[in-house]
N, C-alpha and C positions, 0 to 999 in steps of 0.2 A: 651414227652421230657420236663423236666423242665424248666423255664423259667428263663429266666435271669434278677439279680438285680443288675442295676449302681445307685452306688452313687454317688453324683459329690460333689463335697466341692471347690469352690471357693477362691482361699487363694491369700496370699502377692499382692503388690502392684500395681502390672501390671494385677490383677483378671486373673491368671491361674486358670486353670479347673485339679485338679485332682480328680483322680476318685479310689472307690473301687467296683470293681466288682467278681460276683460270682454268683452260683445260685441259685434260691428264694429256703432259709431255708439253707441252705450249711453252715457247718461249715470254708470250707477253702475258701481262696479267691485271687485274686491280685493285687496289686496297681499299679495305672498307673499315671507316671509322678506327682512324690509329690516334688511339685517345692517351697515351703515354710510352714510357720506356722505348723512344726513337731510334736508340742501339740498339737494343734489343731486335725489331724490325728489321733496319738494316743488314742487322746480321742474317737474319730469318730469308733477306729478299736476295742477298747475297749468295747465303746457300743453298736457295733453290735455281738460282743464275736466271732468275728472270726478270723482263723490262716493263715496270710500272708504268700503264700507258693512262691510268686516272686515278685519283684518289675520289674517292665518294664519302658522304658526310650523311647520313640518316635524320642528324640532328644535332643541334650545337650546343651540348649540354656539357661541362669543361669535360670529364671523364669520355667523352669519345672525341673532342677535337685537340685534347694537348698536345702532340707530336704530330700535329698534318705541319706546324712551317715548318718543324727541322727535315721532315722525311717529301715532303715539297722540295722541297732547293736541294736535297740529296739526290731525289730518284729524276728531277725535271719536269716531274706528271703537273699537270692541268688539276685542278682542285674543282668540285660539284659540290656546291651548297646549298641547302633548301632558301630558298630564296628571303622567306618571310625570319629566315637567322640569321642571314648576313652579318647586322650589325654587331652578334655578338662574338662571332669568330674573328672580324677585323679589328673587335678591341675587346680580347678573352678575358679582360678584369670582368668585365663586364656581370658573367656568369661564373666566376672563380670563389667560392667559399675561401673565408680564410682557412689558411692552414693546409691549403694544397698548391702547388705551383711551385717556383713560380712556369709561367707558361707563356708563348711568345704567338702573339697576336698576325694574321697572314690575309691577305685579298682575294679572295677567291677570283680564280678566273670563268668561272661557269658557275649562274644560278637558275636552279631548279624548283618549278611550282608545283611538279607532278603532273601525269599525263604524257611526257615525253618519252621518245621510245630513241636509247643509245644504242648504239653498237661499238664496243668496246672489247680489246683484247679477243676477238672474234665473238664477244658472248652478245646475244641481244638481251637487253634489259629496260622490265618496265619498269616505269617511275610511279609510285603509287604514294599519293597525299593520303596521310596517316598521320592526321593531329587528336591530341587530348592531351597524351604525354609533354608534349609541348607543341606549339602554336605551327610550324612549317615543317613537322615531322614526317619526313618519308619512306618506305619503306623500296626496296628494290628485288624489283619479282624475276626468274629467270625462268620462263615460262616452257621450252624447251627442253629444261632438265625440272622441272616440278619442285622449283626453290623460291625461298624468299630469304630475303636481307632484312630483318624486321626489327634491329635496334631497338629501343627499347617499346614497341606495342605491349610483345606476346613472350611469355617466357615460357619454361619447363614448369609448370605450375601455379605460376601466378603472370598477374601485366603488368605495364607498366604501372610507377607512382601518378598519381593526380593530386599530390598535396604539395606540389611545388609550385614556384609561380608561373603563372599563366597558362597553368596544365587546368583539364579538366574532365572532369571523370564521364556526364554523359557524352561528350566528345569521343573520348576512345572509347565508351559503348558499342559508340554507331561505326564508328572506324571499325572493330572487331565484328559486327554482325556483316559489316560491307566485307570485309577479306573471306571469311567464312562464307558467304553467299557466292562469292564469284572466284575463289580459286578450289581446286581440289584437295581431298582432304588428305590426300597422301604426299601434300604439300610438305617438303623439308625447312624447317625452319631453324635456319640459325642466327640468333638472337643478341642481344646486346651483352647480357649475362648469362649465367648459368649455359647449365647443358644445350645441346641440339635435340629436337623433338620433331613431332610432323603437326600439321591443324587440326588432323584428325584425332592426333593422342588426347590435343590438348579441348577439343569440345569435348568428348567421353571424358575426360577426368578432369578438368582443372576448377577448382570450387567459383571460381568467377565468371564461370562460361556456363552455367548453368541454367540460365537465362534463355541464351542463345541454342540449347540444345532442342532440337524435334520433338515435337509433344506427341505421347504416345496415349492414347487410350487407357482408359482403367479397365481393371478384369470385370467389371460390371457390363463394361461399355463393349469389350468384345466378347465376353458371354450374349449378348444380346442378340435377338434373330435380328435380319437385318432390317425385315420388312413389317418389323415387330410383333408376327404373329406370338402370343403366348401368351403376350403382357398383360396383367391385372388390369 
């Protein structure tokens, strides 16, 4: 099986992480979450000579969808939006703090609820509903190469924010114990911000996952005969 190549390109002001991926030597590819600097992009997708056959959207929070219309109507690709954001990518005031933008608002041609299973640029890719961080947050699993597409859930140390609107923190609890349960933990994750990690780094160390981590017995509990012979 071929191996898989992510690109990550760090862009605009808040250092969102978009990404192009595809796999090693592959002519076609897809973008995921190009949330600013659309030349910049261009250029990136230029000098790898390959053909954007989707753009993908995690979630529609202005710093990962600011440059899906320019790099839309550049590359020709088809646009995937969680479905329950729609309205705020087709009119990006919507979600635009002042003092960023301005940013140009675009129709997505494909919405996603999660649950669907793509084939795209030869990759097969799950669609996994991943709300708290925001309400039709998705993440994109490539199960074949032991990766996720996790915008912003799960970082290098920390998760996403829940003090935004319509985020909600037991929401990405349960989203995070669900990913953790049902993918591997040598799961690659690369994430909205910050560095690339795996599931596994990130339940052994990250201070918010400690919840979720396996409970182990006390030294009391495993000094103990089993059968309790001994006991007072």
């Amino acid at each position: 099986m071929s191996r898989l190549d992510v690109r990550s390109f760090t862009v605009g002001p808040v250092q969102e992480n978009a990404y192009i991926v595809r796999l090693v030597g592959a002519a076609r590819a897809v973008l995921i979450d190009p949330g600013d600097e659309p030349d910049r992009l261009s250029r990136a997708i230029d000098d790898l000579g390959v053909q954007i056959e989707a753009i993908l959207i995690t979630h529609c929070h202005f710093d990962h969808i600011g440059a899906v219309a320019p790099l839309a109507r550049a590359t020709g690709a088809p646009v995937y939006c969680p479905a329950l954001e729609r309205p705020v990518l087709e009119d990006i005031r919507l979600g635009t703090p002042p003092g960023f933008g301005p940013f140009e608002s675009h129709v997505p041609e494909h919405t996603l609820a999660g649950g669907e299973s793509l084939s795209l640029a030869d990759l097969d890719i799950e669609v996994l509903l991943t709300p708290g961080h925001s309400p039709g947050h998705l993440t994109f699993s490539l199960p074949a190469h032991v990766a996720m597409l996790s915008g912003d859930v799960l970082f290098q140390g920390s998760i996403g924010r829940t003090d935004l609107p319509f985020a909600d923190h037991p929401t990405l609890e349960r989203t995070l114990a669900t990913l953790i349960a049902t993918l591997p933990p040598e799961t690659t994750v690369y994430p909205g911000h910050m560095g690339i990690t795996t599931l596994g780094r990130e339940l052994a160390t990250n201070p918010f996952l400690v919840e979720l981590r396996p409970s182990r017995p006390s030294p009391v509990e495993q000094a103990a005969p089993a059968n309790g012979a001994g006991a007072s």
